[in-house]
ROSE-4610 file (N, C-alpha, C; in Angstrom, 1 decimal, always signed):
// ROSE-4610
residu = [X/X/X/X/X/X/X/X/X/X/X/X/X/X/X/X/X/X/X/X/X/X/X/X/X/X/X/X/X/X/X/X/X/X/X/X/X/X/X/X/X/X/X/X/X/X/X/X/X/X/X/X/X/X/X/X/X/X/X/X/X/X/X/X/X/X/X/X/X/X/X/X/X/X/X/X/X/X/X/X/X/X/X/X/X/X/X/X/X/X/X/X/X/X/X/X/X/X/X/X/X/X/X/X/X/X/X/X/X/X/X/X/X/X/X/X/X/X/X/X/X/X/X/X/X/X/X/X/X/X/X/X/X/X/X/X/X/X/X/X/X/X/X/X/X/X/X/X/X/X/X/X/X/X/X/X/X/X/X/X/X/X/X/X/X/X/X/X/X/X/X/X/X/X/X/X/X/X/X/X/X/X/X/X/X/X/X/X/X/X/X/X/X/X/X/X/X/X/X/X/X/X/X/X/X/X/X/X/X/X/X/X/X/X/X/X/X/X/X/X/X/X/X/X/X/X/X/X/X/X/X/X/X/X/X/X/X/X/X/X/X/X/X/X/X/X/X/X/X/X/X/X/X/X/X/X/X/X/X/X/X/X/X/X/X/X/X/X/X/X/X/X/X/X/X/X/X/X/X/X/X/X/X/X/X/X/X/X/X/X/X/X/X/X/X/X/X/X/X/X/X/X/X/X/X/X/X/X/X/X/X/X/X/X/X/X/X/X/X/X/X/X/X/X/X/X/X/X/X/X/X/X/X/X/X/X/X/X/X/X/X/X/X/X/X/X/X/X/X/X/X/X/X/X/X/X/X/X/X/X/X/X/X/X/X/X/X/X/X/X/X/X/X/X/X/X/X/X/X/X/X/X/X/X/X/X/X/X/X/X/X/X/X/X/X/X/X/X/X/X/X/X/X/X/X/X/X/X/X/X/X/X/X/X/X/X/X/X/X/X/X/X/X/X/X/X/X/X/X/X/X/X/X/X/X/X/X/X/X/X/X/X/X/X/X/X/X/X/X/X/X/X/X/X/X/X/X/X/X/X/X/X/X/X/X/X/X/X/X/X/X/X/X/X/X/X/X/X/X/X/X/X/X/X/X/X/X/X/X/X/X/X/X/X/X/X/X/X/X/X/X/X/X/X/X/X/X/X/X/X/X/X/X/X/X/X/X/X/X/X/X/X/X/X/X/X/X/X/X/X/X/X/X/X/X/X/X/X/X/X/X/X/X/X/X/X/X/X/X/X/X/X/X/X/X/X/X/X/X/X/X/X/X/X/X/X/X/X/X/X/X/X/X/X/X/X/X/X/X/X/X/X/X/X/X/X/X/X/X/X/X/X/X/X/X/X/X/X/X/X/X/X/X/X/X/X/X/X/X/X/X/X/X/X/X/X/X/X/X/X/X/X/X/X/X/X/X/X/X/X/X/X/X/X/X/X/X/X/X/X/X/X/X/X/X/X/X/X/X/X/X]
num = [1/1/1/2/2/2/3/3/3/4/4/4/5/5/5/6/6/6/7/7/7/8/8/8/9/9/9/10/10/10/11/11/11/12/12/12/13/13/13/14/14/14/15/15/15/16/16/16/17/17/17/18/18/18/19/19/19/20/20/20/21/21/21/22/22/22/23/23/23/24/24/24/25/25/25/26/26/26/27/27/27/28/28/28/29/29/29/30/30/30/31/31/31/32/32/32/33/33/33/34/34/34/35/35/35/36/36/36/37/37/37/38/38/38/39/39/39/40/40/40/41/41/41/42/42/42/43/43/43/44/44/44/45/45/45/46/46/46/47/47/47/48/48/48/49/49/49/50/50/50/51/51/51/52/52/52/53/53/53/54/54/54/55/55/55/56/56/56/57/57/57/58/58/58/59/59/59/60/60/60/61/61/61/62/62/62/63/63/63/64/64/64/65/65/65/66/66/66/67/67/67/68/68/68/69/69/69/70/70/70/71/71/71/72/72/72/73/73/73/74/74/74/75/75/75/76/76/76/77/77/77/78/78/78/79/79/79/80/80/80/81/81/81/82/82/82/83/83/83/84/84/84/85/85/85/86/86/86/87/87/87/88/88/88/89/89/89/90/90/90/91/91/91/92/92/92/93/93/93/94/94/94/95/95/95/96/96/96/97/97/97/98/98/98/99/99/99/100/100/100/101/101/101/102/102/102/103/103/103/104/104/104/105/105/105/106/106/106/107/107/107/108/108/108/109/109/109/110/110/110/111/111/111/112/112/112/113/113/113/114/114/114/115/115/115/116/116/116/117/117/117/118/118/118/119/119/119/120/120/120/121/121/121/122/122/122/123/123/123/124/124/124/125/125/125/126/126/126/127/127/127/128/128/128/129/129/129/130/130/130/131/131/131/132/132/132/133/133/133/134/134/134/135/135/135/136/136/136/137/137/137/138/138/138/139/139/139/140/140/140/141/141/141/142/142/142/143/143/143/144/144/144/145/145/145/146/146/146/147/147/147/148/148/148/149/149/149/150/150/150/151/151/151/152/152/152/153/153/153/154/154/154/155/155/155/156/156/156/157/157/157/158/158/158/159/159/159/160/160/160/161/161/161/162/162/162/163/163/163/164/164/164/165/165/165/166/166/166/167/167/167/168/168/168/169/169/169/170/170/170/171/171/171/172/172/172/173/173/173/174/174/174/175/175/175/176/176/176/177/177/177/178/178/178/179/179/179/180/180/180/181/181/181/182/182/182/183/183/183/184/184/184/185/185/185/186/186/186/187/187/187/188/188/188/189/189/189/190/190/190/191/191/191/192/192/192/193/193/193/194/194/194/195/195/195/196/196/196/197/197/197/198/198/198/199/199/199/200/200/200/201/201/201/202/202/202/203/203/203/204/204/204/205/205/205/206/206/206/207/207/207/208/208/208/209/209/209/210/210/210/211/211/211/212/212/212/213/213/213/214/214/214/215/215/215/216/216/216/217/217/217]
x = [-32.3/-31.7/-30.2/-29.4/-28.1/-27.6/-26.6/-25.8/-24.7/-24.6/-23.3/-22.8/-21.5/-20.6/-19.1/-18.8/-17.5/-17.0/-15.1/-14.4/-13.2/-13.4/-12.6/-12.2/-11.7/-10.8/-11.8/-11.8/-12.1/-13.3/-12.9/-13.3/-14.4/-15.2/-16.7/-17.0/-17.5/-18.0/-19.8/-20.0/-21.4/-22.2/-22.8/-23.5/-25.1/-25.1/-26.2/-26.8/-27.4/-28.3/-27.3/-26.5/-25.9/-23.9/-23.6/-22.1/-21.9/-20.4/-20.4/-19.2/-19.1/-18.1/-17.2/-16.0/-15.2/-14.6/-15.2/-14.2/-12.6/-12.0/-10.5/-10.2/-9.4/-8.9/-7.6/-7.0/-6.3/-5.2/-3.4/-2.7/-2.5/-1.4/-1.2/-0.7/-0.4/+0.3/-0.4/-1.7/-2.7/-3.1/-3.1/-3.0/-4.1/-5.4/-6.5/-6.3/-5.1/-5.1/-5.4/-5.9/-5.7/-7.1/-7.5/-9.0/-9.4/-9.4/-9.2/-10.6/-11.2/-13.1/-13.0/-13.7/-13.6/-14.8/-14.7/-15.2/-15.2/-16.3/-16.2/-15.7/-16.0/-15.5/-14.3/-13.9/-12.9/-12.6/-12.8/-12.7/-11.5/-10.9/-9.4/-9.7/-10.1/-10.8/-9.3/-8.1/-7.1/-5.7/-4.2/-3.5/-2.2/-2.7/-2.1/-2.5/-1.2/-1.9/-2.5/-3.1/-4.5/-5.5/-6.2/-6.6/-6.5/-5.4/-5.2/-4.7/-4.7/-4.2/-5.0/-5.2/-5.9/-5.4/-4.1/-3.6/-4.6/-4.9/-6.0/-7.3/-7.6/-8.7/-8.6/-9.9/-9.9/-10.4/-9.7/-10.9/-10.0/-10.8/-9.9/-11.1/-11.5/-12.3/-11.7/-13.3/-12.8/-12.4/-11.3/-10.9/-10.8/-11.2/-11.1/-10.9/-10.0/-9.3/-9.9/-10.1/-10.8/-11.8/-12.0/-13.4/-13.7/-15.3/-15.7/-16.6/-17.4/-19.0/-18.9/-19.0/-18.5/-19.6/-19.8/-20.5/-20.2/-20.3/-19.6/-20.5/-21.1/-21.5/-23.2/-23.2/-24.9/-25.2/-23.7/-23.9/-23.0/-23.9/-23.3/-22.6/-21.7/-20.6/-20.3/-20.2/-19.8/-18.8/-17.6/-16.4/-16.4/-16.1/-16.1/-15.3/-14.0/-12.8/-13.1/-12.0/-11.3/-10.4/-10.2/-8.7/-8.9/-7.6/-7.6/-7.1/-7.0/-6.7/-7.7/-7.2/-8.3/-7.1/-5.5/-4.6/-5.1/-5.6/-6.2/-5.3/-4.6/-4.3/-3.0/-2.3/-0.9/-0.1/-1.1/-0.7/-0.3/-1.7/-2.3/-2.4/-2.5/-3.3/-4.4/-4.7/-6.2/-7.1/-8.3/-9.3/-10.2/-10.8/-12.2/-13.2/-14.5/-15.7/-16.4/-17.1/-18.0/-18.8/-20.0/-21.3/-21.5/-22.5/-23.0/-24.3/-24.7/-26.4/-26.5/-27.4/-27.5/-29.2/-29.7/-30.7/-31.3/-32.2/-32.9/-32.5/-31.0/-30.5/-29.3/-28.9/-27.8/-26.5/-25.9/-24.4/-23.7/-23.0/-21.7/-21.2/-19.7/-18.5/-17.7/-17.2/-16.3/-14.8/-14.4/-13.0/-12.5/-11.4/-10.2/-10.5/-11.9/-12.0/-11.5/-11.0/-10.5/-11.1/-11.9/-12.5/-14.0/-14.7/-16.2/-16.0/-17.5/-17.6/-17.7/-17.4/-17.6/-19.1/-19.6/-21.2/-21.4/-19.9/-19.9/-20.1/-19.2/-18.9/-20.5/-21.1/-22.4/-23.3/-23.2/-24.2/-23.8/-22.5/-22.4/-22.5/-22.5/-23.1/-24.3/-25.2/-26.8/-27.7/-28.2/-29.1/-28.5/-28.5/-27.6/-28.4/-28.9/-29.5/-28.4/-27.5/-26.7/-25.4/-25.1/-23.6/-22.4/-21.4/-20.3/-19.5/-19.3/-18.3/-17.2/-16.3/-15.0/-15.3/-14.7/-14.7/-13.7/-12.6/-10.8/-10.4/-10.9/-10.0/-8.6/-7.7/-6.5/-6.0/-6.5/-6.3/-7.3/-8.5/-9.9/-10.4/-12.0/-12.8/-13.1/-12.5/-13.2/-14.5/-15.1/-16.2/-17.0/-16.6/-17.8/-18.0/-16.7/-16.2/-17.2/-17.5/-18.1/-19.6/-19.9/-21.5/-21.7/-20.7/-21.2/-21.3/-20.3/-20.7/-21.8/-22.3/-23.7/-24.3/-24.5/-25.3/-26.3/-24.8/-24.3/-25.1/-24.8/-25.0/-26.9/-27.0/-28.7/-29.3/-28.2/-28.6/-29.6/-30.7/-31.2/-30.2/-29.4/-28.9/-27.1/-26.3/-25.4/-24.3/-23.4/-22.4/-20.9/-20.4/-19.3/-18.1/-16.8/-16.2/-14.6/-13.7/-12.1/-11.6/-12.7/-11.9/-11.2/-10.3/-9.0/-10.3/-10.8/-11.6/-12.3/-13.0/-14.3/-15.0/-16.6/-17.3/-16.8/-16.0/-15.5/-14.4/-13.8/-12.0/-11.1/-11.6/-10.4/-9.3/-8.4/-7.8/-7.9/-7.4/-7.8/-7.3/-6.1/-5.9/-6.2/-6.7/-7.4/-7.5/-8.4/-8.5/-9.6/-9.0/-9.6/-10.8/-10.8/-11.6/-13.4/-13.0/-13.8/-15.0/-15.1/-16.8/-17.5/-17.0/-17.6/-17.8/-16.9/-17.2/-18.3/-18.4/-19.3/-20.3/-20.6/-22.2/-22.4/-22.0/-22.4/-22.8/-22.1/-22.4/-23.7/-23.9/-25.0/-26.4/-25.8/-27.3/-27.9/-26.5/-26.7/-26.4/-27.3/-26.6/-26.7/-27.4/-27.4/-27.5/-26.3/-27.1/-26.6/-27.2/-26.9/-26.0/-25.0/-24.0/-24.4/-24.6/-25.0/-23.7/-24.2/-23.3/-23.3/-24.0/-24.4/-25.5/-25.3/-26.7/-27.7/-28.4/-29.5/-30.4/-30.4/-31.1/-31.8/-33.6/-33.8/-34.6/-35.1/-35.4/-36.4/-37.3/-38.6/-38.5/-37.4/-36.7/-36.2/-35.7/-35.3/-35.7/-35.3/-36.0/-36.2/-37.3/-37.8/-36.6/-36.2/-34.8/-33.4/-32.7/-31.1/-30.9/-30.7/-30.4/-29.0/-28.5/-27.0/-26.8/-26.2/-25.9/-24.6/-24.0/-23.1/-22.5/-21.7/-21.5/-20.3/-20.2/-19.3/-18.4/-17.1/-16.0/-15.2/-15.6/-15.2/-14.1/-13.2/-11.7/-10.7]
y = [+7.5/+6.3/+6.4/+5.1/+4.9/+4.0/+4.6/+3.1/+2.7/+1.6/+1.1/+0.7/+0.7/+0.1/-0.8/-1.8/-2.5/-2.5/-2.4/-2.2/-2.9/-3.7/-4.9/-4.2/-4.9/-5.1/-4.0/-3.2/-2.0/-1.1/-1.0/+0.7/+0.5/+1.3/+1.2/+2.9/+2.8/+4.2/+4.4/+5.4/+5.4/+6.6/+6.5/+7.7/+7.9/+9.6/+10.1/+11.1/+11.4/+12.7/+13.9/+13.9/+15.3/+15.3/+14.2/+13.6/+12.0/+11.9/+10.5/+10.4/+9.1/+9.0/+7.9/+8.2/+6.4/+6.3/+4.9/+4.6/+3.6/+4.3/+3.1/+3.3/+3.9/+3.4/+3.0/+2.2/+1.4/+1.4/+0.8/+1.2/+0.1/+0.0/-1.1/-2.5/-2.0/-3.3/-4.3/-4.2/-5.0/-5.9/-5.6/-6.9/-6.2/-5.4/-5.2/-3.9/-3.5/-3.2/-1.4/-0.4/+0.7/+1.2/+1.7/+2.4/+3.2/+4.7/+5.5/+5.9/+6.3/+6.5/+8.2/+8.8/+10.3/+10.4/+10.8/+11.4/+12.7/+13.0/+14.3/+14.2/+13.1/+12.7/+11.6/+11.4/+10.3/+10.1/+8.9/+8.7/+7.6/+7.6/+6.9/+6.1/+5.1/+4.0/+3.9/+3.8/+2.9/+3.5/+3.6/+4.3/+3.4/+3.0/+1.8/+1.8/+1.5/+1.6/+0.9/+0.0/-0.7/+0.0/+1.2/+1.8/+3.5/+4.0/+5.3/+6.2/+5.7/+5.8/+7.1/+7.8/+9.2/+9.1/+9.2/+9.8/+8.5/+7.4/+6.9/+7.4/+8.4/+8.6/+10.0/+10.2/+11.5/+12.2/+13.8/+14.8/+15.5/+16.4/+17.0/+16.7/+15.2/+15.2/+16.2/+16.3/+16.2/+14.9/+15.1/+13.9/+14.2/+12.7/+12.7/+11.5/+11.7/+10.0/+9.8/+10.6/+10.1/+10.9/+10.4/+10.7/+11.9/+11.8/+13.5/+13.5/+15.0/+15.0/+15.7/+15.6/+16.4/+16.9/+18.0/+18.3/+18.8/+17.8/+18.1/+17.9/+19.1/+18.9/+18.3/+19.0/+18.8/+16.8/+16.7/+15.2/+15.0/+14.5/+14.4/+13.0/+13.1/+11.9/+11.8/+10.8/+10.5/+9.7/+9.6/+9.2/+8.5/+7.2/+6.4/+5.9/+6.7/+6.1/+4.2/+3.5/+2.0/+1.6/-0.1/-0.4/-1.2/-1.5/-2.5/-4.0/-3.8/-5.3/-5.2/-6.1/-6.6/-6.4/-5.6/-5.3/-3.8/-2.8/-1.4/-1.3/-1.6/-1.1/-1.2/-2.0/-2.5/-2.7/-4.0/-4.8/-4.1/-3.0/-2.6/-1.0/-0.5/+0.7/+0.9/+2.3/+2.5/+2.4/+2.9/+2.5/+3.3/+3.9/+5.1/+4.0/+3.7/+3.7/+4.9/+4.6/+6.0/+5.2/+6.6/+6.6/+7.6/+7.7/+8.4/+8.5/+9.6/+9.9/+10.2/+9.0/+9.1/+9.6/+10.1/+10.7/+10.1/+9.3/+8.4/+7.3/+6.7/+5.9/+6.3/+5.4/+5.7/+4.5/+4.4/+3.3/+3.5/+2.3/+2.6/+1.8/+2.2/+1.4/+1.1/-0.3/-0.4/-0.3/-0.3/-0.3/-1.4/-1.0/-2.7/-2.8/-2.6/-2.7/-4.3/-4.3/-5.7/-6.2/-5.4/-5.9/-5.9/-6.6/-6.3/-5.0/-4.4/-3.1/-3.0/-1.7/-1.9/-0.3/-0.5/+0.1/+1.6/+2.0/+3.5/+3.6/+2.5/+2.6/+2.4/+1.6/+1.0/+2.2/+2.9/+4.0/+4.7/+5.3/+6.3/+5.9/+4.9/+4.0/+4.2/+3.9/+3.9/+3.1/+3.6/+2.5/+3.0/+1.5/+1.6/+0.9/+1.4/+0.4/-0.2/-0.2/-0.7/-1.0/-2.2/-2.5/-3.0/-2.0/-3.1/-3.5/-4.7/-5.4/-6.2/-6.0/-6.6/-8.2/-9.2/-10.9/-11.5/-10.5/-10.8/-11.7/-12.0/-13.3/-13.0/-12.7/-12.8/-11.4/-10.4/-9.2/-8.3/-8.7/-7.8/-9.3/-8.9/-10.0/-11.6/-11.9/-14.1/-13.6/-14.7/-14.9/-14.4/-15.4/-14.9/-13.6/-12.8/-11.4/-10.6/-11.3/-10.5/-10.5/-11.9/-12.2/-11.1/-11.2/-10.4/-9.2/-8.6/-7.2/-7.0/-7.1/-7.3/-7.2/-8.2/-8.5/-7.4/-6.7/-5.1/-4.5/-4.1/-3.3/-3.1/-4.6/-4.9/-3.9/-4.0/-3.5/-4.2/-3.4/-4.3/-4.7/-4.4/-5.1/-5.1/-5.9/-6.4/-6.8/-6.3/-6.4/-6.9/-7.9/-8.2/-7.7/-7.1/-7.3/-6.9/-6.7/-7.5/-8.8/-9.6/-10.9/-11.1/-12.4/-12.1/-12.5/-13.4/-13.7/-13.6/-12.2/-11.6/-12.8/-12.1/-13.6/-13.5/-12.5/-13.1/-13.5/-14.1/-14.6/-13.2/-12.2/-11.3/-11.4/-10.9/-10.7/-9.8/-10.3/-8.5/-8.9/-9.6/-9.3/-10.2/-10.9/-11.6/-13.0/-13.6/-15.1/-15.5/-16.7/-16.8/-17.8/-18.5/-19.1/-18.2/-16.5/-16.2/-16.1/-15.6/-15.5/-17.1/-18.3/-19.4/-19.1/-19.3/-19.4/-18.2/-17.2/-16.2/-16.6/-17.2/-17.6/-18.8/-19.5/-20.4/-20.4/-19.3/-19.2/-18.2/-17.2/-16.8/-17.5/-19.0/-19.5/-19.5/-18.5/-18.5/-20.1/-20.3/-21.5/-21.3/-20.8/-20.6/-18.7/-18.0/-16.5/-15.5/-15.0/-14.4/-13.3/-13.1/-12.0/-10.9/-9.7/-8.5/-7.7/-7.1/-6.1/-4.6/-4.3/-2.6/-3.1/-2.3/-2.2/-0.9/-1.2/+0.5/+0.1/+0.9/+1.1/+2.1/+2.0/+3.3/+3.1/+3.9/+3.4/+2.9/+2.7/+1.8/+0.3/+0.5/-0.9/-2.2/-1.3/-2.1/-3.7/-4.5/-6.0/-5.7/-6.2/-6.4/-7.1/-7.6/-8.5/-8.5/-8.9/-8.4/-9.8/-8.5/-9.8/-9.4/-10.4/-10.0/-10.1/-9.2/-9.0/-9.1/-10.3/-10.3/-9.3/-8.6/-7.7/-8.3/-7.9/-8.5/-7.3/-7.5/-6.5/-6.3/-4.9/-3.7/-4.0/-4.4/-3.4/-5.2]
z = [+9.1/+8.3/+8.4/+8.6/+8.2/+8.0/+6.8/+6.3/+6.4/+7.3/+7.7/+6.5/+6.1/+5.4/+6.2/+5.9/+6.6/+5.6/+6.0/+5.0/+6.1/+6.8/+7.6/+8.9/+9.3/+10.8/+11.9/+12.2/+13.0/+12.2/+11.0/+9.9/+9.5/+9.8/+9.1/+8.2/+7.1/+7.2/+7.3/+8.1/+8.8/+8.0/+7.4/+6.5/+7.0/+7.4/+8.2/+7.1/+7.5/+7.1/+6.6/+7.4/+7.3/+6.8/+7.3/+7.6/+7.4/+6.7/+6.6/+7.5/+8.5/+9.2/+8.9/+8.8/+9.1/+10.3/+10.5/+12.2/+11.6/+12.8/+12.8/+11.6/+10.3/+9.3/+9.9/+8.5/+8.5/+7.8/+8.4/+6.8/+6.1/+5.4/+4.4/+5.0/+6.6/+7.1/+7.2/+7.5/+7.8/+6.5/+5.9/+4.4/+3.9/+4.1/+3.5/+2.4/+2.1/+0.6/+1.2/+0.5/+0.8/+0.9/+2.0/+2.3/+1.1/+0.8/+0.2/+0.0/+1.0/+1.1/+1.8/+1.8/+2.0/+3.0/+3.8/+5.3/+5.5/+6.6/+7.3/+8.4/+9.1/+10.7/+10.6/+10.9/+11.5/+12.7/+13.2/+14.6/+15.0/+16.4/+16.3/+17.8/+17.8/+18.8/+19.7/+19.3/+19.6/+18.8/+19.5/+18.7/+18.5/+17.2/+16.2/+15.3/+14.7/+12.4/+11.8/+12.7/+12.2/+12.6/+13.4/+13.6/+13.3/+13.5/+13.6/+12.2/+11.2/+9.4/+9.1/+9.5/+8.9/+7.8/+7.1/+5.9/+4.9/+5.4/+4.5/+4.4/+4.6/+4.3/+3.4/+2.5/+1.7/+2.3/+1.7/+2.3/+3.7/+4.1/+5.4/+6.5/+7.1/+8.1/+9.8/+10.2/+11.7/+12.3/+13.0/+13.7/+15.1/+15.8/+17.3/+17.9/+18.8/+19.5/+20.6/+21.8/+22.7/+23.2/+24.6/+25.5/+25.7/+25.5/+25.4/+24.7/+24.5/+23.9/+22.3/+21.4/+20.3/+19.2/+19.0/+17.8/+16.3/+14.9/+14.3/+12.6/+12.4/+11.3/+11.6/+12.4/+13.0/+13.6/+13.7/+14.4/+15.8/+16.5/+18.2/+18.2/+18.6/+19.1/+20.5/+21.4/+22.5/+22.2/+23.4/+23.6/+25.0/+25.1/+26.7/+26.8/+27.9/+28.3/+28.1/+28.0/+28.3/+27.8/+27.7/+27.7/+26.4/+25.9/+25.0/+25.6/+26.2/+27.3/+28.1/+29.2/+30.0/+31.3/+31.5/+32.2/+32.5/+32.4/+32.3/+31.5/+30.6/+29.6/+29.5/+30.3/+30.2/+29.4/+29.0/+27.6/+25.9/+25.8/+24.5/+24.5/+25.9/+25.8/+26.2/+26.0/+26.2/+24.6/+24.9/+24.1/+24.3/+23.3/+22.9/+22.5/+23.0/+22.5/+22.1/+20.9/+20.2/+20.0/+20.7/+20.3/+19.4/+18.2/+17.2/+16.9/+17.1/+16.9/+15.2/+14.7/+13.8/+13.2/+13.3/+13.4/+14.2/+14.2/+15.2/+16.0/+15.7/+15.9/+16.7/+17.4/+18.6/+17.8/+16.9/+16.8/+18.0/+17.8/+19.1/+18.7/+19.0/+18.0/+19.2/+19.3/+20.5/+20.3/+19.0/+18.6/+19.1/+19.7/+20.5/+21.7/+22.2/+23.6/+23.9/+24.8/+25.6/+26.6/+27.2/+28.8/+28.8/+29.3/+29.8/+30.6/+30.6/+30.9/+32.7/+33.1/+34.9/+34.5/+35.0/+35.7/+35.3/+35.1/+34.6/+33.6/+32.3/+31.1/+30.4/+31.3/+31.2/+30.9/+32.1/+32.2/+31.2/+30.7/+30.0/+28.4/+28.2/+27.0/+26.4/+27.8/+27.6/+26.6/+26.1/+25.3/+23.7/+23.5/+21.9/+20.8/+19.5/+18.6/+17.7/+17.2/+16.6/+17.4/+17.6/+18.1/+17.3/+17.0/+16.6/+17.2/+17.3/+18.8/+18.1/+18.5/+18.1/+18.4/+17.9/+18.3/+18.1/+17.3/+17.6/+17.9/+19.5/+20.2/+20.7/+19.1/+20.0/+19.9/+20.1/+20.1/+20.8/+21.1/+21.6/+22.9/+22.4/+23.1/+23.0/+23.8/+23.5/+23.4/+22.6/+22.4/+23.5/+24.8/+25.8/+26.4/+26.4/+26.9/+26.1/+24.7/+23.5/+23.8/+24.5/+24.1/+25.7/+26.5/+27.9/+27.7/+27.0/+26.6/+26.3/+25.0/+24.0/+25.3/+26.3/+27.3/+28.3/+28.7/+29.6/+28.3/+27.2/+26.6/+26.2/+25.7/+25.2/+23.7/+22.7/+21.6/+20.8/+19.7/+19.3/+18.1/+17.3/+16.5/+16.8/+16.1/+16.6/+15.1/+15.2/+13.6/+14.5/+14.0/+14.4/+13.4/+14.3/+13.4/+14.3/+13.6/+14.0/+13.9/+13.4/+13.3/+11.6/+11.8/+11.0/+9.1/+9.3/+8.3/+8.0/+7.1/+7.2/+6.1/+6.6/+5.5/+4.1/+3.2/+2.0/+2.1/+3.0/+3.3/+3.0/+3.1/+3.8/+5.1/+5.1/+6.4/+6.9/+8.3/+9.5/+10.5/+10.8/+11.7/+13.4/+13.5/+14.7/+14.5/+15.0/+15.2/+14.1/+13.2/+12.0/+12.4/+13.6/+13.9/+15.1/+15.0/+15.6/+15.6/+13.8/+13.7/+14.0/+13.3/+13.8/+14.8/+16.1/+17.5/+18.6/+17.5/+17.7/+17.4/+16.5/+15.6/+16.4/+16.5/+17.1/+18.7/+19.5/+20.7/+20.8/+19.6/+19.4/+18.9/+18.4/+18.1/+16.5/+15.5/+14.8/+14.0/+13.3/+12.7/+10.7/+10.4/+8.8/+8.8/+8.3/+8.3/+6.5/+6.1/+5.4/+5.4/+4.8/+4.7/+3.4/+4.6/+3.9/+3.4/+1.8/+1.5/+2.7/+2.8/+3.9/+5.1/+6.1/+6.5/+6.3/+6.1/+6.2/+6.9/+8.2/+9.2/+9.5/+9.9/+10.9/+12.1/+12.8/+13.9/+13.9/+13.3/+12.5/+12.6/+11.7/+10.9/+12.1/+13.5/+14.5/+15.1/+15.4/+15.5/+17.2/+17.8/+19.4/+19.5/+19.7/+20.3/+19.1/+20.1/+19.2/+18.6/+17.4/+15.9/+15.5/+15.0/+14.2/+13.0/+12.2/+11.1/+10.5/+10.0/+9.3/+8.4/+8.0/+7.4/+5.8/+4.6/+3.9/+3.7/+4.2/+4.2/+2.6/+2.6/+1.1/+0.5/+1.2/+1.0/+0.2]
């Protein structure tokens, strides 16, 4: 079982069996007020203070910024080099995707990825049950960059998030028009916005469904 929590832009905290993780925290510049959630792990997708804010978080987590295999607290993390542009990283930088074995379940967090994937990043990905994909626009993936990823990837479930207006009018950062243009290119047309997700591998849908998430912070 695991329970996602969104707390805007990037940051999620991921609670397993054994460890709770937060991805990307964030600092005060970003308008979303102050994290202040306590972790074992912390992970740094992208190195910028909308992502990289350790000092927001409680607690003395492990922390880790990029690529590579990690064991921490009886939970395995994967790390997959890429860019935050779609320049190899000109523009923005580079960019950590994490994967996290959550008991039964595989997340993978794409942070500020900017580009569709090339065949490596693919492979080293592998099969994912939970996706969180950035939909930004003006800082990560256009919509379709976003639905192509998903595509490469083939998760059964699917959480958007980096965009500037989360479903309770929070800010974050990105294009206020994204989730629309997300939902709609996904087909969604009426969807319910969840407080958490709790997932297990049971629970998974035959085909990828998406989950609106309502951001914490």
């Amino acid at each position: 079982m695991a329970e996602i929590t969104w707390y805007g832009h990037a940051c999620f905290r991921l609670k397993g069996k054994d460890a709770t993780i937060i991805t990307d925290p964030y600092d005060r510049s970003l308008g979303l007020g102050t994290l202040g959630q306590k972790a074992d792990i912390v992970t740094i997708s992208h190195d910028h203070p909308h992502h990289n804010a350790i000092s927001a978080v409680k607690g003395e987590p492990f922390v880790t910024r990029g690529p590579g295999e990690y064991e921490v607290r009886g939970m395995f993390i994967t790390g997959v080099w890429s860019y935050a542009d779609d320049q190899k990283g000109k523009v923005r930088g580079r960019n950590t995707i994490f994967l996290f074995h959550l008991g039964d379940l595989v997340v993978c967090h794409l942070g500020s990825l900017g580009h569709t994937l090339n065949s490596q990043q693919v492979e080293a990905i592998g099969d994912v049950d939970v996706l969180l994909v950035p939909i930004g626009e003006n800082t990560t993936l256009t919509t379709t960059k976003a639905i192509e990823v998903i595509t490469q990837i083939e998760p059964k479930i699917v959480v958007p998030m980096h965009y500037e207006k989360s479903a309770n009018g929070n800010g974050g950062g990105g294009d206020a028009d994204a989730l629309a243009k997300f939902a709609k290119e996904m087909g969604l047309k009426d969807w319910q916005v969840q407080d958490k997700l709790s997932v297990k591998g049971s629970d998974l849908p035959e085909t990828t469904h998406v989950v609106v998430l309502e951001a914490k912070s």
